[in-house]
NUZA-483660 format. One record per residue: residue number from 0; residue in three letters; y, x, z of N, C-alpha, C in turn. Coordinates in steps of 0.02 Angstrom, whole numbers. Example, Ala and Ser with C-alpha at 12.3 -4.5 7.8 and 13.67 -1.06 7.14 Angstrom:
REM NUZA-483660
{0; ALA; {-284; 660; 390}; {-225; 615; 390}; {-165; 660; 390}}
{1; SER; {-112; 642; 354}; {-53; 684; 357}; {2; 645; 394}}
//
This chain:
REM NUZA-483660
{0; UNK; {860; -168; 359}; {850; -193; 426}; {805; -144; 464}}
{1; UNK; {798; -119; 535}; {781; -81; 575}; {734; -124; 615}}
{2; UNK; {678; -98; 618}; {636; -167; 663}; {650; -148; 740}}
{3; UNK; {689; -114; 749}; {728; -100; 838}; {782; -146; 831}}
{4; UNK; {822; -152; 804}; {883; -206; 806}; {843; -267; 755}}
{5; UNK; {806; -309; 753}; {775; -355; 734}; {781; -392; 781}}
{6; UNK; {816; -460; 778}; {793; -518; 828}; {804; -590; 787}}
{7; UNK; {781; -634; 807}; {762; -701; 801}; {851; -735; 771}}
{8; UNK; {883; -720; 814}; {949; -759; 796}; {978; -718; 740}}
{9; UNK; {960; -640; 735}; {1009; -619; 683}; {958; -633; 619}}
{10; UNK; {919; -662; 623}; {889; -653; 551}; {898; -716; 516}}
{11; UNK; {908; -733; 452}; {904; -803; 423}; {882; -820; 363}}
{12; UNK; {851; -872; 360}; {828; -885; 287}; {849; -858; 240}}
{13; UNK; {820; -846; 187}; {855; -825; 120}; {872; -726; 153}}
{14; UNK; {854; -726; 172}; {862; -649; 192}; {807; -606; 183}}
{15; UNK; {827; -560; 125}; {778; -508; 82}; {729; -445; 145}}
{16; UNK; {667; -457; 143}; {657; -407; 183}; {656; -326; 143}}
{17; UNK; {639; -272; 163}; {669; -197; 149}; {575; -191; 93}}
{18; UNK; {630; -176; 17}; {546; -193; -48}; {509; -127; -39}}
{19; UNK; {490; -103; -80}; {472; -45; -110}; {399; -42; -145}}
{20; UNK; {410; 37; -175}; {351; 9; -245}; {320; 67; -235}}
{21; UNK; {262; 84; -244}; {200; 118; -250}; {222; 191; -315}}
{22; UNK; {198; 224; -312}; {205; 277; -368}; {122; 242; -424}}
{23; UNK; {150; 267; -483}; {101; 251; -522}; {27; 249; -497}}
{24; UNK; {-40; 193; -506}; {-73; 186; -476}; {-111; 245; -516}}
{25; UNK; {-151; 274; -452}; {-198; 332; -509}; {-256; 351; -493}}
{26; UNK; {-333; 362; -520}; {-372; 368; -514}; {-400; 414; -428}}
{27; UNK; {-351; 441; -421}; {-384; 473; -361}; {-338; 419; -300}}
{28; UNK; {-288; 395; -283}; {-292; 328; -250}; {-342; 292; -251}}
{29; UNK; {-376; 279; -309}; {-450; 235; -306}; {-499; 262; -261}}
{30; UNK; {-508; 338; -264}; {-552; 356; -270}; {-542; 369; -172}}
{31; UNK; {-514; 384; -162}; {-490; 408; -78}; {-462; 327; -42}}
{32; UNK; {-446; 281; -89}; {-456; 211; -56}; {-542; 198; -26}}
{33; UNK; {-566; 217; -84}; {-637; 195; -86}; {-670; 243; -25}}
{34; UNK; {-662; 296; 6}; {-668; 347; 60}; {-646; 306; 114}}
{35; UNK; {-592; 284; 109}; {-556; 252; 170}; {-583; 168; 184}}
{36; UNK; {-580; 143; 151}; {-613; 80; 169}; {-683; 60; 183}}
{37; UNK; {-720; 116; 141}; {-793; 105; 120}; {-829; 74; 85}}
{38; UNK; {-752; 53; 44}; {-801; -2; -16}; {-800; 48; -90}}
{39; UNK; {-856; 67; -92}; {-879; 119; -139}; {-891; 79; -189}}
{40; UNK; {-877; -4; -233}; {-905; -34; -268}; {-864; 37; -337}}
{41; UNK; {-921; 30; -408}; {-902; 76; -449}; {-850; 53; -482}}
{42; UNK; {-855; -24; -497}; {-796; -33; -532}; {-726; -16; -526}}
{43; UNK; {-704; 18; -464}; {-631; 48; -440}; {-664; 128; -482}}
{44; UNK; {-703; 141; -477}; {-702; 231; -483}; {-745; 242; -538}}
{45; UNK; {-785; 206; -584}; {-810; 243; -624}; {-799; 199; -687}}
{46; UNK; {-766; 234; -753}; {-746; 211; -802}; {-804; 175; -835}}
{47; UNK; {-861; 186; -843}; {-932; 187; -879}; {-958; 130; -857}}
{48; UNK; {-944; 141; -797}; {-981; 62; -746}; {-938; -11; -771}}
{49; UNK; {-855; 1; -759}; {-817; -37; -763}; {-808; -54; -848}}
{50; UNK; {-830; -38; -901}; {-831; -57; -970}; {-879; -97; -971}}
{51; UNK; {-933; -70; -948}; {-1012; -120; -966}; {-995; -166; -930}}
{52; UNK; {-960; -189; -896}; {-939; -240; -862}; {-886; -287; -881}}
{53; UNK; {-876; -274; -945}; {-816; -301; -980}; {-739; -300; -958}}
{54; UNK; {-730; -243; -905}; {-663; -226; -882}; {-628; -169; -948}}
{55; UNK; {-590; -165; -958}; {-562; -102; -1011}; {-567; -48; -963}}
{56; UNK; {-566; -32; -905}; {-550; 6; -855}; {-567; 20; -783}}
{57; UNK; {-551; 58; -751}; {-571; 27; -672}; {-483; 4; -640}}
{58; UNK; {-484; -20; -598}; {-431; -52; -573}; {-440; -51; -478}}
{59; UNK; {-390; -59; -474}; {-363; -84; -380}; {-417; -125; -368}}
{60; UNK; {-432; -91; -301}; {-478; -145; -246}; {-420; -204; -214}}
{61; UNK; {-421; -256; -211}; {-404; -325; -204}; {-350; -296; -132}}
{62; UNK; {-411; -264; -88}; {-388; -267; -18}; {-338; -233; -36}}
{63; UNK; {-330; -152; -76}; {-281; -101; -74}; {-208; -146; -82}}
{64; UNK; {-225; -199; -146}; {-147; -206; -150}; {-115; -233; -102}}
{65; UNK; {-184; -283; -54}; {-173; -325; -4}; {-132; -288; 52}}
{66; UNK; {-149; -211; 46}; {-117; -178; 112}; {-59; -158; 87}}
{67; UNK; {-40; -146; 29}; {40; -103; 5}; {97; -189; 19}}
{68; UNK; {64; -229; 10}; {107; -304; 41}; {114; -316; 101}}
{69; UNK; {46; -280; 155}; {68; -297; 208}; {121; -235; 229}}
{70; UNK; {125; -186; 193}; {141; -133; 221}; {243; -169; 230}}
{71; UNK; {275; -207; 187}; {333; -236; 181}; {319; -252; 247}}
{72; UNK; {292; -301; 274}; {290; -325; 343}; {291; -256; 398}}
{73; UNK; {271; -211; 397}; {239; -194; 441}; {325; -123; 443}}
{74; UNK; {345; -114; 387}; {420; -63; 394}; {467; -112; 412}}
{75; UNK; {457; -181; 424}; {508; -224; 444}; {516; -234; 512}}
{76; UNK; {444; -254; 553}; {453; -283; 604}; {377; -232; 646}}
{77; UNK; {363; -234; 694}; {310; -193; 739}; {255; -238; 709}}
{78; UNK; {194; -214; 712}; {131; -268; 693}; {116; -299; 744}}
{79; UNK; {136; -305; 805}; {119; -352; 843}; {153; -414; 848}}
{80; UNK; {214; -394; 773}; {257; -476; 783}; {227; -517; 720}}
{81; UNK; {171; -491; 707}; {141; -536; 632}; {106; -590; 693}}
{82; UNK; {93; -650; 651}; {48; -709; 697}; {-14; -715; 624}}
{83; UNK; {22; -711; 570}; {-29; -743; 524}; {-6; -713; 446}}
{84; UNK; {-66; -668; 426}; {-36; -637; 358}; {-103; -671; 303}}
{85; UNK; {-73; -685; 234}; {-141; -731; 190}; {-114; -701; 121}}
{86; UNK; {-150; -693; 88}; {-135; -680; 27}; {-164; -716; -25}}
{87; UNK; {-147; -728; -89}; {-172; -746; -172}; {-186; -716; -203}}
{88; UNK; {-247; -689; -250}; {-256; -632; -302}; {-220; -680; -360}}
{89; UNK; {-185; -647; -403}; {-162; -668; -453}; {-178; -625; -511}}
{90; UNK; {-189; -557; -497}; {-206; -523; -574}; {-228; -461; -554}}
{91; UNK; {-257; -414; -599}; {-279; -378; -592}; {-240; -318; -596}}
{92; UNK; {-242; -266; -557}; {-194; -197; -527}; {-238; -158; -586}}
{93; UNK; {-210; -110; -632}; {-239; -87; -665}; {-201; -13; -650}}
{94; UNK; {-250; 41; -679}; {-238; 108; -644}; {-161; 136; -713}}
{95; UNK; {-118; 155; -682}; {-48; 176; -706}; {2; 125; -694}}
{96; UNK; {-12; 57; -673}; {48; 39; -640}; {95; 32; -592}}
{97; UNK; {148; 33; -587}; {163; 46; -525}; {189; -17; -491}}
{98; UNK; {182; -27; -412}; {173; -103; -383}; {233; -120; -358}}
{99; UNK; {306; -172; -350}; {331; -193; -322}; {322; -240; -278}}
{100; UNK; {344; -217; -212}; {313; -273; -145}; {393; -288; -138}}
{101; UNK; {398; -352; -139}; {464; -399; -102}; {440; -445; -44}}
{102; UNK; {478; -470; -7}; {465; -518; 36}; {546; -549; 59}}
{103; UNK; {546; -616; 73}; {613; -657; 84}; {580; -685; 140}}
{104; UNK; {646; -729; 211}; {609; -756; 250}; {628; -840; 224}}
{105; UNK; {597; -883; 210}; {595; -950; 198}; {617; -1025; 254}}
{106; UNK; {590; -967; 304}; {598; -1046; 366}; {590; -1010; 426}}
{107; UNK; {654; -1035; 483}; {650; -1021; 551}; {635; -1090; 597}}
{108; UNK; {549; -1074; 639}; {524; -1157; 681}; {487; -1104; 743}}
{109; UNK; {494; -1152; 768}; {464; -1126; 850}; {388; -1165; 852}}
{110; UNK; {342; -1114; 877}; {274; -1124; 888}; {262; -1088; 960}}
{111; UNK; {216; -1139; 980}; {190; -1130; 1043}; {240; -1083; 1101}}
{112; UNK; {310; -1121; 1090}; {340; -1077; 1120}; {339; -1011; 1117}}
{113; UNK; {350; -995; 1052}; {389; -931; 1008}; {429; -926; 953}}
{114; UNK; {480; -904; 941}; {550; -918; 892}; {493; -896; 824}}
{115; UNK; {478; -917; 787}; {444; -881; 725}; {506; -901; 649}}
{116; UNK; {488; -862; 611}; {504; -862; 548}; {432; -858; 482}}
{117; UNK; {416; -893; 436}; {387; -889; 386}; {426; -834; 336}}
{118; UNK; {382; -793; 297}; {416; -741; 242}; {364; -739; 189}}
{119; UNK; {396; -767; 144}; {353; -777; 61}; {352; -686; 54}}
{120; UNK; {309; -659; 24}; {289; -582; -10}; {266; -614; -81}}
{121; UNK; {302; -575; -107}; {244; -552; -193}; {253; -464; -199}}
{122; UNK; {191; -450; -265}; {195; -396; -273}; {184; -399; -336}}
{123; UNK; {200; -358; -398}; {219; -373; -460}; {217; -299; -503}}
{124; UNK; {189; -301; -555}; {183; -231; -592}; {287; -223; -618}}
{125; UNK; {267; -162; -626}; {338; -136; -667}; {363; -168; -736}}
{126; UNK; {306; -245; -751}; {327; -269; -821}; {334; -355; -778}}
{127; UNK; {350; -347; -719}; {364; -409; -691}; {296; -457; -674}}
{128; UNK; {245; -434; -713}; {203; -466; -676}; {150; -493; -622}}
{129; UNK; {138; -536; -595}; {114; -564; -519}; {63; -542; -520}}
{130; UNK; {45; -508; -459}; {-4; -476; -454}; {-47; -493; -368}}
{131; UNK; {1; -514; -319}; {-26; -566; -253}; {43; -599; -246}}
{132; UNK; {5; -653; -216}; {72; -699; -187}; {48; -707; -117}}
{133; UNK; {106; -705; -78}; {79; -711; 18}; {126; -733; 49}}
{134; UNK; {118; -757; 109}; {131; -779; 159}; {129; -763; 236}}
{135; UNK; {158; -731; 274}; {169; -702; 334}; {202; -747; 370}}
{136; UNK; {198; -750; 452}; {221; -786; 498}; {233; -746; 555}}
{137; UNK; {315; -724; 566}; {323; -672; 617}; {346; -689; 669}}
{138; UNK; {328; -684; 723}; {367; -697; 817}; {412; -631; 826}}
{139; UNK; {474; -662; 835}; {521; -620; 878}; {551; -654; 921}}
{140; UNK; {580; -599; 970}; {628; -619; 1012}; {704; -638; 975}}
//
């Protein structure tokens, strides 16, 4: 789907939005996430920190995976047609996996006089397992 030919009537429940998956997660993603956001906590970047801490490892900042889910929304439709994006942590992103983002749309209802659609997202390691579960609410014409 092309978010230029996107509109309200052609879209319908049960309709897959466009997935895609992350290249293996890898220590310098952590490390240039952590540049970009500003959350320098060690447990994303330093192995030493994240053991004494009873992690095996360092792993994904919460938000990062939060953004590769919104990113499904955002190759679908313009970001000014999101109304409401929420997410679930479900597990922990650990460094070498790689992330599948899906999203389906669930329900077409009109709010405040705007055509909206609801769209379930998950995102899921390469061994199938849940890693966020979300919920988006998009206005189109």
């Amino acid at each position: 789907m092309n978010a230029i030919a996107l509109n309200f009537d052609g879209i319908q429940v049960g309709d897959a939005l466009p997935s895609f998956e992350t290249p293996p997660i890898s220590r310098l993603t952590l490390a240039l996430y952590c540049g970009a956001s500003g959350d320098h906590n060690p447990i994303h970047v330093d192995s030493d920190f994240a053991k004494a801490a009873g992690m095996p490892d360092v792993f994904a900042h919460g938000m990062l995976s939060m953004a590769w889910l919104g990113q499904v929304l955002t190759r679908w439709v313009p970001q000014i047609a999101i109304r409401d994006y929420s997410v679930r942590f479900a597990a922990i992103t650990q460094v070498g996996e790689r992330i599948f983002c899906t999203g389906k749309v669930v329900e077409k209802f009109e709010r405040d006089g705007q055509r909206c659609m609801r769209v379930e997202l998950s995102s899921a390691n390469q061994d199938g397992q849940i890693k966020l579960k979300g919920e988006a609410v998009i206005a189109l014409q």
